[in-house]
N, C-alpha and C positions, 0 to 999 in steps of 0.2 A: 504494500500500500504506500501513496505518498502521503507521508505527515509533513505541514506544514507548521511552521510555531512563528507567530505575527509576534514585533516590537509593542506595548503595551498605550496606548495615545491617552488611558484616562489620567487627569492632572496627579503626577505626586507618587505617580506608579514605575515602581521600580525591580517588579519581581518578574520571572520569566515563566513561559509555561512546560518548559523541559529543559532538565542540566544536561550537559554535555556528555554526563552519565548512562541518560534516559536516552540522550541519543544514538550512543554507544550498540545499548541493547537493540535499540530498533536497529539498528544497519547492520549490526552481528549476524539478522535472522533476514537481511534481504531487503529491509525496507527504505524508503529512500528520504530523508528524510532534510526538508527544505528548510531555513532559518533564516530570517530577515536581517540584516545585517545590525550589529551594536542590539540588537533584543536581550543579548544577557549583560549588556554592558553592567546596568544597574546591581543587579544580582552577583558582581565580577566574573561572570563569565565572559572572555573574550572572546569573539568570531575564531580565534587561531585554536579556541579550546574544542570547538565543536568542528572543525574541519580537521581536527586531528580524530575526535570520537566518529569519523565516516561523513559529518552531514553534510550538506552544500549551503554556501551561504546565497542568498535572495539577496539581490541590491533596493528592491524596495517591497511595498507589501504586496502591488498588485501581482509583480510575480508569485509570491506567494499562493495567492488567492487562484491564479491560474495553475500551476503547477501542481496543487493538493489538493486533496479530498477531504482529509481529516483535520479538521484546522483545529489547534492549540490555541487556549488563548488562557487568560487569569481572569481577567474582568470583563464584564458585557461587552459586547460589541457600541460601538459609537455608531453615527448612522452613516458616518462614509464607511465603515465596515459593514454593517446590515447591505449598503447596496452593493455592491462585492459579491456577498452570498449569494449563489442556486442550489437548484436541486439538486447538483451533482457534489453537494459538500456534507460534511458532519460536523458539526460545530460543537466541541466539547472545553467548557469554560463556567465559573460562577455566572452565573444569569440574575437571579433575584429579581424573576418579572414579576412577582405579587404585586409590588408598588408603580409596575410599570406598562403601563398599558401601551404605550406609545411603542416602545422596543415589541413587545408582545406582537402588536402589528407588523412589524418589521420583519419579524422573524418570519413569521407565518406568511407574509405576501413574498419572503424570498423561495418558498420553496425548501429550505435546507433542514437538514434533521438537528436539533438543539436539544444537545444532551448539558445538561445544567448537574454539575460537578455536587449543588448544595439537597439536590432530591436521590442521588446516588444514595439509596438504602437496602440497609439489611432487613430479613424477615424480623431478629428481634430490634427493630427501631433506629439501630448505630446508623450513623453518620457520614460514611470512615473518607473522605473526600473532604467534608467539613471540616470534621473531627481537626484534624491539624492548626487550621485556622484559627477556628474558636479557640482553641486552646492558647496561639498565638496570642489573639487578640485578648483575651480572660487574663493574661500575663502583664499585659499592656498596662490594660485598664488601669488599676492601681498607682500603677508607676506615673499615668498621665495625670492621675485625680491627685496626686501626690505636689505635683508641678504647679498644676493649675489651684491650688490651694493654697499654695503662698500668696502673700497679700502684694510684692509689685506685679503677677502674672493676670491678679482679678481676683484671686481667693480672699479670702476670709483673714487668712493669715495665721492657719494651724498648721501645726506640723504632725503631721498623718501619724507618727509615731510616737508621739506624745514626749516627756521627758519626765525623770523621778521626780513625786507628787505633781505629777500635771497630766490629767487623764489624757489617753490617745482618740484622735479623730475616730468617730461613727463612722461604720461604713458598713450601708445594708445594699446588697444583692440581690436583684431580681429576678429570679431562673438560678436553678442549680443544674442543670444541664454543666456539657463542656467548659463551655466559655464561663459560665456562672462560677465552677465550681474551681475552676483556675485562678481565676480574681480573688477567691475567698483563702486561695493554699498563700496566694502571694501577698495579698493585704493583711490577712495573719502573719505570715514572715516578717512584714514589715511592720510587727505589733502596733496597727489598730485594732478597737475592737468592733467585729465583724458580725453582722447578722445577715444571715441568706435566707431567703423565703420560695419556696416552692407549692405547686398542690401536689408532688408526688411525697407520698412519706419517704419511699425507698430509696430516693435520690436524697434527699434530707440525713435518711439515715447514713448512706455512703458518703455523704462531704463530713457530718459530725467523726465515721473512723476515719477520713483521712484529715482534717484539720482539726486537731482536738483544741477545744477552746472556742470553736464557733457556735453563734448561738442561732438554731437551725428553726424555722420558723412556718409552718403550714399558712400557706400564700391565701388570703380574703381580704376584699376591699377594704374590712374597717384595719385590721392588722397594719395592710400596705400603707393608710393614712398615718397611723398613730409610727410607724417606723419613719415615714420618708419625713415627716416633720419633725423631726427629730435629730436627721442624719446630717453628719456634716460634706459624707459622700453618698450619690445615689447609683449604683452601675447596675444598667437595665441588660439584662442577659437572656431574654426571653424568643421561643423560638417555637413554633409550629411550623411544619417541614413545608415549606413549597407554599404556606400563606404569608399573608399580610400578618405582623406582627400583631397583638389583638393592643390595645393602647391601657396602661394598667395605672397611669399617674397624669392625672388631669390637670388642666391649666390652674383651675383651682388650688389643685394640691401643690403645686410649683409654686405658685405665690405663698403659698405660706410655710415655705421652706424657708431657712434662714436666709438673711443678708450672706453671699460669699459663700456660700455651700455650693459645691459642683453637681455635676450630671456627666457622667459617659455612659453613653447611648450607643452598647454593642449593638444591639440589633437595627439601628438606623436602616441597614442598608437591606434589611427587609419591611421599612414603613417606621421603624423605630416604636419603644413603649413607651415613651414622654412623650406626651401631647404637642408637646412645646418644640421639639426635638425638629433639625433637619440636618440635610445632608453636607457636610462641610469637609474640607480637605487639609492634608497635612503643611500645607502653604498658611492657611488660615483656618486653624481648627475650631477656633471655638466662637461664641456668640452670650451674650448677658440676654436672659428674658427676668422679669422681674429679683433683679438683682442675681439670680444664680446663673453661675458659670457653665454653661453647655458643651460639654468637648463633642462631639457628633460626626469623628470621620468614616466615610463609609469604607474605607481600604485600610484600618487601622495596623492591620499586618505587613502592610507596605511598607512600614516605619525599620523594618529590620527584614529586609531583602532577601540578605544571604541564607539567613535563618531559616527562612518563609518557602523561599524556592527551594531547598531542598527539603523541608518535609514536606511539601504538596507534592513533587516529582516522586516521592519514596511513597505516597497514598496514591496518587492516579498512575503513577507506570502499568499497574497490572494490570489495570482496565484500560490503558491506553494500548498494550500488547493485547490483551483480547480482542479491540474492535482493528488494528491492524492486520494480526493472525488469521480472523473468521471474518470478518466484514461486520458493520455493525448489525444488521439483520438475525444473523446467526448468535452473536454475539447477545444480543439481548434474548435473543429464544434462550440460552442456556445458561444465563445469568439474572434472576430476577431484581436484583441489586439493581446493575448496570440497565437494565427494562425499566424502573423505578426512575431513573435520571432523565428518562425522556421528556421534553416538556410541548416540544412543537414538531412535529412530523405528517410532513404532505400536506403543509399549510393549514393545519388542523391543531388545536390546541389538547395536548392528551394527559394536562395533568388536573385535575379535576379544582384541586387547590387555586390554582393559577386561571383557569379559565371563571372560577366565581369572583375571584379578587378584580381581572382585570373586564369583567364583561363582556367575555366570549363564551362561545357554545363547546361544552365538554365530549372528546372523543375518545373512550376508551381506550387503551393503547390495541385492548386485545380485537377492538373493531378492525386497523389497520395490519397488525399483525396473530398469527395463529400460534398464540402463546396461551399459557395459563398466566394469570398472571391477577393478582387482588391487593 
């Protein structure tokens, strides 16, 4: 097959969608595989690293785009890449059309199959495409609420970690999921005191054995009130696969957060769980709404590149070698995971999630293809 891996055009994006490793493996077994030129620069991978791992370097993208089938990417397509795509492509990259109906159109009037890296699921629920991400970004979190919480950045002027007899900054968690449950390992490292709220007990109980000292909290409106007012951090870590974020902290509730209390809004980049919340970039990350600090970058793992590209490359290779090896057809017959990742195919919307959020008509996947598949 020809895999293609595009330079990354959204602002502040610095991570690639295959190392020089991943390319390695694909040309080992035959496949050819194209790279836009300076695409891993960010991530340090030189063009000289990937034409030594077999690839060929593309001097711009539209070769690319002609040369491949299976196009690589990290982040949605922009709309000069949307019109690029046919039906003669595979488009495997984060998508996050729930908030996006405009891309959603795009996809679907190109014709191309859009397998979206964040619906990639297992029968039990895992993530494992995500999974790296969030975990990145759940890392992050803390360390940016940390920054922006000093008083000349816009904070309040606490120190997240308090100091002897001087309590340490609040900081409640919204989702114990991946990302949730990573924010809570590293803002306890960094002795605040931390509360995480979920509505799964099981995942409450599994962050309380692996952060001992967290105080784990079964997630209801009135709970969320009496926490986020109280907090001097809020990180929104909330996630339904392939929806719209559902919105858990109303404009109301934001104003009556302290003067210089923050917000990181991991799930922004699926509609975000702060009312208040939008989409901002690592050039200008944050925004004041009723005095709190809003950090809201939708690529927040973009902030550490090298890191990022190689654990996404070490989660997507297998699946990148499945739909290389079988085609993607075959490849989703035998893989219900990678069938799960589908979101747009034969101009048709086939993830059910995604066609209620953006107001399109839902196509079963297994209408288009003769799979089992629930």
């Amino acid at each position: 097959m020809r895999v293609g891996v595009l330079k990354e055009l959204k602002a502040d994006e610095y991570r690639v969608a295959l190392t020089p490793a991943g390319a390695r493996e694909l040309t080992s077994r035959g496949h050819t595989v194209l790279v836009e030129t300076l695409a891993g620069e960010g991530s340090a991978f030189g063009d000289e690293a990937y034409v030594a791992s077999g690839a060929q370097i593309a001097e711009s993208a539209e070769a690319v785009f002609s040369g491949a089938e299976l196009i690589l990417k990290v982040k949605e397509p922009l709309e000069q890449e949307c019109l690029r795509l046919h039906s003669g492509h595979v488009l495997f990259t984060f998508l996050h059309l729930a908030p996006n109906a405009e891309l959603t159109r795009g996809l679907v009037d190109s014709g191309c199959v859009s397998v979206a890296y964040e619906t990639v699921g297992q029968d039990s629920g895992h993530l494992p495409l995500l999974a790296p991400m969030s975990e990145v970004a759940g890392r992050l979190a803390p360390q940016a609420a940390a920054y922006f919480l000093e008083r000349m950045n816009g904070g309040k002027g606490k120190l997240l970690a308090g100091v002897t007899g001087v309590a340490a900054a609040k900081v409640v968690i919204l989702g114990a999921g991946i990302a949730g449950s990573n924010a809570a390992l590293v803002a306890s490292g960094m002795r605040a005191r931390v509360t995480i709220l979920d509505v799964k007990v099981e995942r409450l109980a599994e962050v309380e054995r692996m952060v001992p000292g967290v105080e784990a909290l079964m997630s209801n409106q009135l709970t969320i009130e009496e926490q986020v007012e109280r907090a001097d951090v809020v990180i929104g870590a909330v996630l339904v696969p392939g929806a719209r974020t559902p919105q858990l902290v109303s404009e109301d509730l934001v104003k009556a957060m302290q003067a210089g209390s923050v917000v990181v809004d991991i799930s922004v980049d699926q509609g975000g769980c702060i009312a208040t919340s939008h989409m901002t970039t690592h050039s200008s990350p944050t925004f004041v709404v009723d005095e709190v600090v809003h950090y809201c970058v939708g690529n927040m793992a973009g902030a550490v590149p090298i890191t990022s590209t190689l654990a996404l490359t070490n989660a997507t290779l297998p699946y990148i070698m499945k739909v290389a090896e079988q085609g993607l057809v075959a490849a989703a017959r035998s893989d219900r995971a990678l069938a799960r990742g589908i979101n747009v195919m034969e101009g048709k919307v086939t993830n059910s999630q995604v066609a209620k959020a953006t107001g399109n008509r839902y196509f079963p996947l297994e209408s288009l293809l003769p799979i089992e598949f629930s």
